[in-house]
C-alpha positions, 0 to 999 in steps of 0.5 A: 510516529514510530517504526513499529506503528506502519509496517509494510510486506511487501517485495521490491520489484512489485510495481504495486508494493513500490506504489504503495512505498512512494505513497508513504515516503510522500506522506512523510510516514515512517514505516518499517519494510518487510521483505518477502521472496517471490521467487520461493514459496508463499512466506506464512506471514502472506498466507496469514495476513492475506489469505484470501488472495495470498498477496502482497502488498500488506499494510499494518497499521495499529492492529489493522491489515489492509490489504490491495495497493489501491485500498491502503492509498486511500487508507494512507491518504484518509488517515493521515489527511494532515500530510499532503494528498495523494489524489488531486483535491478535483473531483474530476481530476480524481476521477482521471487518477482512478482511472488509469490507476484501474486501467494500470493494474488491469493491463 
């Protein structure tokens, strides 16, 4: 797959941008990574690709924008089925991993 296939905007220190980065190196996914400075102001790139929220992290894949890390793992994890999964093959072990997952990111 080609760098200009998956490309990533995101920021370094963002716990939820890493979490999505992680997901891609463990899928073997070669992505191109588009920084953003958090510290300035919103990048017009963010304001276009996320306008409702005007957030990172922004997965493109083949003419698709997917946005909120929970969404692009499992976008990642559904569109590459053939790499190993990033969830738990149990239903119920799924489950747990959603879980903390949401009480992650709520806390």
């Amino acid at each position: 797959m080609g760098k200009s296939e998956v490309k990533l905007l995101g920021a370094w220190p963002s716990p939820f941008m890493l979490r999505v980065r992680i997901a891609l190196h463990l899928k073997s996914i070669n992505y191109e990574f588009i920084e953003v400075d958090l510290l300035g102001p919103k990048s017009e790139l963010v304001l276009k690709s996320n306008p409702i929220y005007k957030k990172i992290p922004v997965l493109f894949h083949d003419g698709n924008t997917i946005l909120e890390s929970q969404i692009i793992l499992q976008y990642i994890d559904e569109v590459w089925p053939n790499a190993p999964s990033i969830l738990p093959s149990d239903a119920a072990q799924r489950g747990d991993s959603r879980f903390w997952v949401a009480y992650f990111d709520d806390k």
